[in-house]
C-alpha positions as CSV (number, residue, x, y, z in Angstrom):
1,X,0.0,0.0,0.0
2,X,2.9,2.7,0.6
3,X,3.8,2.6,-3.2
4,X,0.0,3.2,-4.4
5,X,-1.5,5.2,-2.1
6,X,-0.6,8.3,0.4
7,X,-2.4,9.7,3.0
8,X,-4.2,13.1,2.5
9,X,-2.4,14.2,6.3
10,X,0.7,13.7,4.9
11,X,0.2,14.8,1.2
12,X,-1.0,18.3,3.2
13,X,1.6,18.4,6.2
14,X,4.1,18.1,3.4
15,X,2.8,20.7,0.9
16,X,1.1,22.9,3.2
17,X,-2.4,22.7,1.7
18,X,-5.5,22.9,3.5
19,X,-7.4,19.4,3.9
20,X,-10.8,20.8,3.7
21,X,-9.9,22.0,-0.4
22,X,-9.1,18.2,-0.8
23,X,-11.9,17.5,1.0
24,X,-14.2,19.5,-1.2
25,X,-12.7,18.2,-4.6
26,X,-13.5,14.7,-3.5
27,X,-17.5,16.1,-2.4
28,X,-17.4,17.9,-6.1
29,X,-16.7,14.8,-7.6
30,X,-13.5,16.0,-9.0
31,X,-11.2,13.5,-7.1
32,X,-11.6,10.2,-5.8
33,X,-10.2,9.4,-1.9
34,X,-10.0,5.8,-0.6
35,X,-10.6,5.5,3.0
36,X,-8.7,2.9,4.6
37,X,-9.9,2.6,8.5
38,X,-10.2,6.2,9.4
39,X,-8.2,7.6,7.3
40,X,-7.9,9.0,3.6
41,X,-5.6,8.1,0.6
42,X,-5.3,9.4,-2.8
43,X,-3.9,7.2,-5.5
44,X,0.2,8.3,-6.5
45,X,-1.0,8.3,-10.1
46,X,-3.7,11.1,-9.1
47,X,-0.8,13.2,-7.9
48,X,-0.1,15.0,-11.1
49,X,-4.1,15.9,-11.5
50,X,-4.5,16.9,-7.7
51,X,-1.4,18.9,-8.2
52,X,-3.2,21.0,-11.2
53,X,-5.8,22.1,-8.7
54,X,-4.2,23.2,-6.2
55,X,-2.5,25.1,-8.6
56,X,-5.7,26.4,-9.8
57,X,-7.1,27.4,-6.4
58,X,-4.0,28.7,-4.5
59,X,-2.0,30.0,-7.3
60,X,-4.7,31.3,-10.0
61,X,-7.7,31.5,-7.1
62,X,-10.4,29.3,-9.1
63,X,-12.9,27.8,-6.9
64,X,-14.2,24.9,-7.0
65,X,-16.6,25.3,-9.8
66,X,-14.3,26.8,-12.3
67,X,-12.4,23.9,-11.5
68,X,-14.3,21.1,-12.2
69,X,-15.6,23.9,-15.8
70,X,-11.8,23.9,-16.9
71,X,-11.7,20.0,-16.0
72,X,-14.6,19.2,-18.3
73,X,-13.2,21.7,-20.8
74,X,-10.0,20.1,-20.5
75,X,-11.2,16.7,-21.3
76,X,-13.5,17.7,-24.1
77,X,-10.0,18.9,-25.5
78,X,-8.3,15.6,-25.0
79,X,-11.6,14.0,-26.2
80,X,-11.6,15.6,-29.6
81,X,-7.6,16.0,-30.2
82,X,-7.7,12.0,-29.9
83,X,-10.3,12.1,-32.5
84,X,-8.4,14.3,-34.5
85,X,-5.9,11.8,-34.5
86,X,-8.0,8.8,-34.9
87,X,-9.1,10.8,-38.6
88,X,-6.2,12.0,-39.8
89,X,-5.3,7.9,-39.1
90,X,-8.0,6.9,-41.4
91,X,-7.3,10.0,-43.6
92,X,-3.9,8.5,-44.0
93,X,-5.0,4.9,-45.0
94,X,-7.4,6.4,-47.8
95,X,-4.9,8.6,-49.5
């Protein structure tokens, strides 16, 4: 378990964040927390996403709404670039 998950104690002792903003992306729907006994986890490979909205909120001051906004936006982006690419694919086999 210590290579999967950390604890969300930890995570904010360690990068002086406040728990209740975690707490509130997990209640948003934006992130998801395993609790284990009493106590919560996020997955490591979650990192790099939790770390982009904390960046959001403390650095650019986006609350929790316009977070979850730019993390839709931000996936209908991903969602039609990989279709892009799935096209230009088939485009290629066609010419």
């Amino acid at each position: 378990m210590e290579t999967e998950f950390i604890t969300i104690t930890e995570y904010c002792v360690n990068y002086n964040i406040e728990p209740a903003f975690i707490d509130l992306l997990e209640e948003s729907g934006i992130i998801t927390l395993t609790l284990i006994d009493t106590e919560k986890y996020i997955r490591l490979t979650q990192l790099n996403e939790l770390e982009r909205y904390i960046h959001f909120h403390y650095d650019l001051q986006i609350n929790i709404e316009g977070i979850d906004a730019i993390r839709h936006l931000l996936e209908k982006v991903n969602d039609m670039q990989e279709e892009i690419r799935h096209l230009k694919k088939q485009l290629r086999l066609h010419e």
